[in-house]
C-alpha positions as CSV (number, residue, x, y, z in Angstrom):
1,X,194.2,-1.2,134.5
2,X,193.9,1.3,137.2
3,X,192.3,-0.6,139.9
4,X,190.6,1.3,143.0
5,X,193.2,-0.2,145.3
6,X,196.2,0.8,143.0
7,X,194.4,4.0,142.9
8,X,194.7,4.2,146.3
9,X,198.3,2.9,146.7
10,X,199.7,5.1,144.2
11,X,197.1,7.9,146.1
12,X,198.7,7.4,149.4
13,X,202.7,7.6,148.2
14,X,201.8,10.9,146.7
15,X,200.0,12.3,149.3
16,X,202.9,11.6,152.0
17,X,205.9,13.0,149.3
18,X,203.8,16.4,148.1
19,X,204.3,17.5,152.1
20,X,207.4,16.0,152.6
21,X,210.5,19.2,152.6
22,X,213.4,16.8,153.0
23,X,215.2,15.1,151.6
24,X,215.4,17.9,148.7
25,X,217.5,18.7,145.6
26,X,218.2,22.2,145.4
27,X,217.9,23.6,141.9
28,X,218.5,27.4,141.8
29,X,220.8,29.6,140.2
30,X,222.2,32.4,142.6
31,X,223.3,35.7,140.0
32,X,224.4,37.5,143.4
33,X,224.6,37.6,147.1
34,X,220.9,36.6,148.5
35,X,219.8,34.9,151.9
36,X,219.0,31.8,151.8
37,X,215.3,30.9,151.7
38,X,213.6,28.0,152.3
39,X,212.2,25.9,149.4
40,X,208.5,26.2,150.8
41,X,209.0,30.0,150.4
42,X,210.8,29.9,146.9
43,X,208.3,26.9,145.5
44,X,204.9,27.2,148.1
45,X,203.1,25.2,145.5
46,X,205.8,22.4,144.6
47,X,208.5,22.2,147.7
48,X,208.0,18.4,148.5
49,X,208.8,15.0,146.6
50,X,212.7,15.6,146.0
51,X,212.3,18.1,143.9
52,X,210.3,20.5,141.8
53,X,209.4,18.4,139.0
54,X,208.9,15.2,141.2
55,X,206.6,17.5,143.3
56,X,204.6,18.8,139.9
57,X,204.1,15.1,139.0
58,X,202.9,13.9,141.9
59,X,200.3,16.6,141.9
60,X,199.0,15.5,138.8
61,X,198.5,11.6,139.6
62,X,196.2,13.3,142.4
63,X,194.4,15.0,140.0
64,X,194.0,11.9,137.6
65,X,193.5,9.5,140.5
66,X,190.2,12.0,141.5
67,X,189.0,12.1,137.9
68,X,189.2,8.1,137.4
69,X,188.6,7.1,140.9
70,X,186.2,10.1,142.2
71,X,184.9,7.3,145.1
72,X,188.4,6.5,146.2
73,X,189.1,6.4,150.0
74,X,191.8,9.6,149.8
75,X,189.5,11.4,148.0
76,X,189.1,14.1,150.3
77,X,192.1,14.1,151.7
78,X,193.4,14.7,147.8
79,X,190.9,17.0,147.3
80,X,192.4,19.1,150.7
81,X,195.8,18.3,149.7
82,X,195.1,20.5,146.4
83,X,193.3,23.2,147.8
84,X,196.9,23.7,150.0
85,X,198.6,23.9,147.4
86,X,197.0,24.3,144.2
87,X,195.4,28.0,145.1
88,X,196.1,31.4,143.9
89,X,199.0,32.9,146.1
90,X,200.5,29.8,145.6
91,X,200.8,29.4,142.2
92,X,201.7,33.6,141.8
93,X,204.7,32.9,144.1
94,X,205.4,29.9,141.9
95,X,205.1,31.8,138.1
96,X,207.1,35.2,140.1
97,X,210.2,32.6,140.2
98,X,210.1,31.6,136.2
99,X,209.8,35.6,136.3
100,X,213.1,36.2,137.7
101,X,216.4,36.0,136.2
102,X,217.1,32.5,138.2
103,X,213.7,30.9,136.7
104,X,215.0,32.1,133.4
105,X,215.6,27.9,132.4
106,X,214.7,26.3,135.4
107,X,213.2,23.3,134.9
108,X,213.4,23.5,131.4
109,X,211.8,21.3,129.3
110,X,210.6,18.5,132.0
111,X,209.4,20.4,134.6
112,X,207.7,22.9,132.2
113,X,206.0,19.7,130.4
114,X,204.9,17.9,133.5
115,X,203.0,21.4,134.6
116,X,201.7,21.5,131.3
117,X,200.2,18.5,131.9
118,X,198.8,18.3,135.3
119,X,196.9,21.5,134.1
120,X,195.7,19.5,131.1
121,X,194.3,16.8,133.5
122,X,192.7,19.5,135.9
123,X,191.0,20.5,132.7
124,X,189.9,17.5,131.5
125,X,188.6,17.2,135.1
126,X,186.9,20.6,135.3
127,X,188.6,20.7,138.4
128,X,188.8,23.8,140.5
129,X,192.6,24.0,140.5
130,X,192.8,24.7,137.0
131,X,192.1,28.7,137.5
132,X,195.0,28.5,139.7
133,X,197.1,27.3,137.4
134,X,196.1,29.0,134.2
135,X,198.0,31.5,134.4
136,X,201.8,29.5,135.1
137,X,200.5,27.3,132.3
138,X,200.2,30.0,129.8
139,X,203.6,31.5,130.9
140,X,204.8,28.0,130.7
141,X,203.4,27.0,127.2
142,X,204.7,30.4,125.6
143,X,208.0,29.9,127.0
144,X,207.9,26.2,125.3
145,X,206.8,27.6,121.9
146,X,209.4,30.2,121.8
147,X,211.9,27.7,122.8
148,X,211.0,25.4,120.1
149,X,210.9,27.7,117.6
150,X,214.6,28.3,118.2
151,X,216.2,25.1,119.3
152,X,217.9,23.7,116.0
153,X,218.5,19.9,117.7
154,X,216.1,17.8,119.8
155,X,218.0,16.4,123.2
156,X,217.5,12.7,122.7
157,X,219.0,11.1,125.9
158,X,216.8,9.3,128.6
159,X,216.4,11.5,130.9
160,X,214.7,14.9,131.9
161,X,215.7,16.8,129.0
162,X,214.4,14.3,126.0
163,X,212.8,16.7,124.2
164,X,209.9,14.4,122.7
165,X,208.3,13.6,125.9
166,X,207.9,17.0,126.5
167,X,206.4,17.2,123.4
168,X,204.1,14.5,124.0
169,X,202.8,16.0,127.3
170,X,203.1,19.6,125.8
171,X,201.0,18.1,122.8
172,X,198.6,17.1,125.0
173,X,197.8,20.3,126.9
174,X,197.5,22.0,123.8
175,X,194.2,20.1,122.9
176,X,193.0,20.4,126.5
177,X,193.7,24.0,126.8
178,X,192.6,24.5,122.9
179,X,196.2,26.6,122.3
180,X,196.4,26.2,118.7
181,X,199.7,28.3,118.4
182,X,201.6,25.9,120.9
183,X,199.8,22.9,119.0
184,X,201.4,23.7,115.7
185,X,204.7,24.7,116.9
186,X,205.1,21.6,118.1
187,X,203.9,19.9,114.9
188,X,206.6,22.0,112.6
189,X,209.4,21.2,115.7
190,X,208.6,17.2,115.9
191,X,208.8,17.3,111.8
192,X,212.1,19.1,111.3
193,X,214.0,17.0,114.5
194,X,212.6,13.7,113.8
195,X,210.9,13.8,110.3
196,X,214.1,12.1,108.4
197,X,215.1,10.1,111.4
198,X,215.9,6.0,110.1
199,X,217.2,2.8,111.8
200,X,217.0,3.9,115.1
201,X,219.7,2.5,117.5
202,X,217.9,0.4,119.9
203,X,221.0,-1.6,120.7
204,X,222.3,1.1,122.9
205,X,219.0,1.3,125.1
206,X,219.3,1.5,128.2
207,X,221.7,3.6,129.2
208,X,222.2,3.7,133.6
209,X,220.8,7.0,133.3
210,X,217.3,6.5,131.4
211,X,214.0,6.3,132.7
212,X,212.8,7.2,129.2
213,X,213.2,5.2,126.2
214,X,214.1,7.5,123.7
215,X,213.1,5.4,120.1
216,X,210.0,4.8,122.0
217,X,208.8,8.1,122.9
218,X,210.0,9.6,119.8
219,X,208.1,7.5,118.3
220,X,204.8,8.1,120.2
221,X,205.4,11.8,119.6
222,X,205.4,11.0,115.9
223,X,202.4,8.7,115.7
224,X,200.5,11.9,117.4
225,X,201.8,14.5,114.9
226,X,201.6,12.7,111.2
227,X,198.2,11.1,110.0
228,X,198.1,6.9,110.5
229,X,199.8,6.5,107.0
230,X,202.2,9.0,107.3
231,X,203.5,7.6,110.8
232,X,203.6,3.5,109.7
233,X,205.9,5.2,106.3
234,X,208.1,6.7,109.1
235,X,208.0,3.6,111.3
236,X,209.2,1.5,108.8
237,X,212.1,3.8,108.3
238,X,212.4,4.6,111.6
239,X,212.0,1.4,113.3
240,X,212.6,-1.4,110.7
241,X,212.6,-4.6,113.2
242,X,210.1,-3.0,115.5
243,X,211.0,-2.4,119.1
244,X,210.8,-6.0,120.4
245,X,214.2,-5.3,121.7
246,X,213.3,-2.6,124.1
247,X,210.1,-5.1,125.4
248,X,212.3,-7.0,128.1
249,X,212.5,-5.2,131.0
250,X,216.0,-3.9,132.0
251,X,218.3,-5.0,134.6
252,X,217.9,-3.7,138.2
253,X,220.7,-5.3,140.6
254,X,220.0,-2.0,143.1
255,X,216.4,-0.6,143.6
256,X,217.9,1.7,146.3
257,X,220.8,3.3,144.0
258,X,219.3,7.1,142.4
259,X,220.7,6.3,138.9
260,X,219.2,2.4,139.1
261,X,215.9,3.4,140.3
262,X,215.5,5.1,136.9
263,X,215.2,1.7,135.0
264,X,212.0,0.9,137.2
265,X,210.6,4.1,135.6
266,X,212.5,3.1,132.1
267,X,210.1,0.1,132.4
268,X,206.7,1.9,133.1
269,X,207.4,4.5,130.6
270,X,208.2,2.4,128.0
271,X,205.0,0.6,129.1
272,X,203.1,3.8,128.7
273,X,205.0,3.9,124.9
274,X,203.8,0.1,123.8
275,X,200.1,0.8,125.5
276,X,199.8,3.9,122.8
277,X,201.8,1.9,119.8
278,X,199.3,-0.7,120.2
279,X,201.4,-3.5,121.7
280,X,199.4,-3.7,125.1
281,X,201.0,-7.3,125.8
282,X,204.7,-6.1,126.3
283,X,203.1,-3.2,128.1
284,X,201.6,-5.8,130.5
285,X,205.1,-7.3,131.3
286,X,207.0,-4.0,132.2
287,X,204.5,-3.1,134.5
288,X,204.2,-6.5,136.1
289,X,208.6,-6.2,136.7
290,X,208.0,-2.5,137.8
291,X,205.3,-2.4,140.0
292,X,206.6,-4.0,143.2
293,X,209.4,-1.1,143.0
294,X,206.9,1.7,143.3
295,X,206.6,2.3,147.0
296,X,207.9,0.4,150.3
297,X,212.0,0.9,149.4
298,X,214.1,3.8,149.0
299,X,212.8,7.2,148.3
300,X,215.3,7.5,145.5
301,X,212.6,6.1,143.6
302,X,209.4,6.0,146.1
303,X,209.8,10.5,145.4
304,X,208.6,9.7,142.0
305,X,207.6,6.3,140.3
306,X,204.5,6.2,141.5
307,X,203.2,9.2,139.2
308,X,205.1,6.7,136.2
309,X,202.6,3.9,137.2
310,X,200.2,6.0,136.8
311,X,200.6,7.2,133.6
312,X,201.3,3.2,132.5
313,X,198.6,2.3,133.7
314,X,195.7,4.7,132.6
């Protein structure tokens, strides 16, 4: 569904947000006196769109948009976008800060995820970049195993620190990246959080704050860790109506407002949910009442939906 010119739509808003310093949403903890520095020095690689995550997300529609639209007119302008800030001194500067007592939990699990898997796509693109980032991915992906293996409860809110779609996106740069140790820690951790799980409460979707659903990506989580069988057993238990009640797309009175502009992402990532349960007609819909929201209004959602339509769409 990922037409050239959506390509390049979605292309352009990234483009313009990865450079863009300011507005920004400062996200560091100080443990003692220190002068100031600007977020281009702390995060070289990932100082626009917002923030860090935002930035790491943007990145990575680049790299997808190159891979499925290698003809597309930004094409070298992505290609020189990633090159400033995909390269080597970059991305040290950017793995010296999860280094340092302040990087300790930054991010932690979104951002980690997201990088995850913008290295999984450079992969799967044999891109150039992905030397670059090998070796923050690798810190990244044993910090996510360790912190699986510990964490006795998944976080199942809407927001950045649902555990599952970390998962998912972890899940998936452990097959492109071939880390078998990060693979089946994540297997073992979706089993023992979700494994029991029954009669989820979709009545209580959405909340203001969700741009995830979380049945719906627990669910895809599960349906990419248990064989087919296994998964429609725990669907059944899990989801005994279905989710028809999550396919209407939520209620948006105010695109501009931060917390609102989340439920035009709520509805392309539970688009991206029904495309992989199989249910490619609600998937349709939600992206139909998201997409005119993606670029052209506020930045509290312009800094990052367009990376959501992406992954909805491809």
């Amino acid at each position: 569904m990922l037409t050239p010119e959506t390509a390049s739509r979605l292309a352009h808003v990234a483009l313009a947000n990865i450079d863009r310093p300011y507005p920004r949403h400062l996200q560091h903890l100080m443990i003692a006196d220190e002068t100031p520095l600007a977020e281009r020095e702390r995060h070289p690689a990932f100082y626009g769109s917002y923030d860090w995550h935002s930035a790491v997300h943007m990145h990575w529609l680049l790299v997808r948009v190159l891979r499925l639209c290698p003809t597309a007119r930004e094409a070298s302008r992505i290609a020189d976008a990633l090159d400033r800030h995909l390269n080597v001194q970059a991305i040290e500067r950017e793995l010296a800060y999860f280094r340092s007592l302040a990087g300790r939990t930054f991010e932690r699990p979104y951002g980690w995820a997201w990088l995850l898997e913008l290295q999984a796509e450079a992969l799967r693109s044999r891109a150039r970049w992905s030397g670059a980032l090998e070796p923050l991915a690798t810190h990244l992906a044993g910090r996510l195993r360790d912190y699986l293996a510990v964490a006795p409860y998944p976080v199942r809110a809407g927001s950045h620190g649902n555990s599952a779609f970390a998962c998912v996106l972890a899940l998936d740069y452990a097959h492109a990246a071939q880390d078998a140790t990060l693979e089946l820690e994540i297997r073992k951790t979706a089993g023992r959080w979700y494994g029991a799980d029954r009669d989820a409460p979709l009545a209580y979707e959405p909340s203001l704050d969700d741009f995830l659903s979380p049945a719906l990506t627990e669910a895809v989580l599960m349906q990419d860790v248990l064989g087919a069988g296994e998964f429609m057993a725990w669907l059944k238990r899990f989801a005994p109506r279905g989710f028809g009640a999550l396919a209407a797309p939520p209620t948006v009175v105010d695109h501009a407002d931060p917390k609102q502009s989340h439920l035009d992402g709520l509805c392309l990532s539970r688009a991206w949910c029904f495309r992989r349960l199989g249910d490619a007609a609600a998937a349709e819909a939600l992206i139909e009442a998201a997409l005119p929201h993606v670029a052209g209004g506020d930045y509290a959602g312009e800094h990052w939906l367009a990376s959501f339509a992406a992954l909805a769409l491809t």
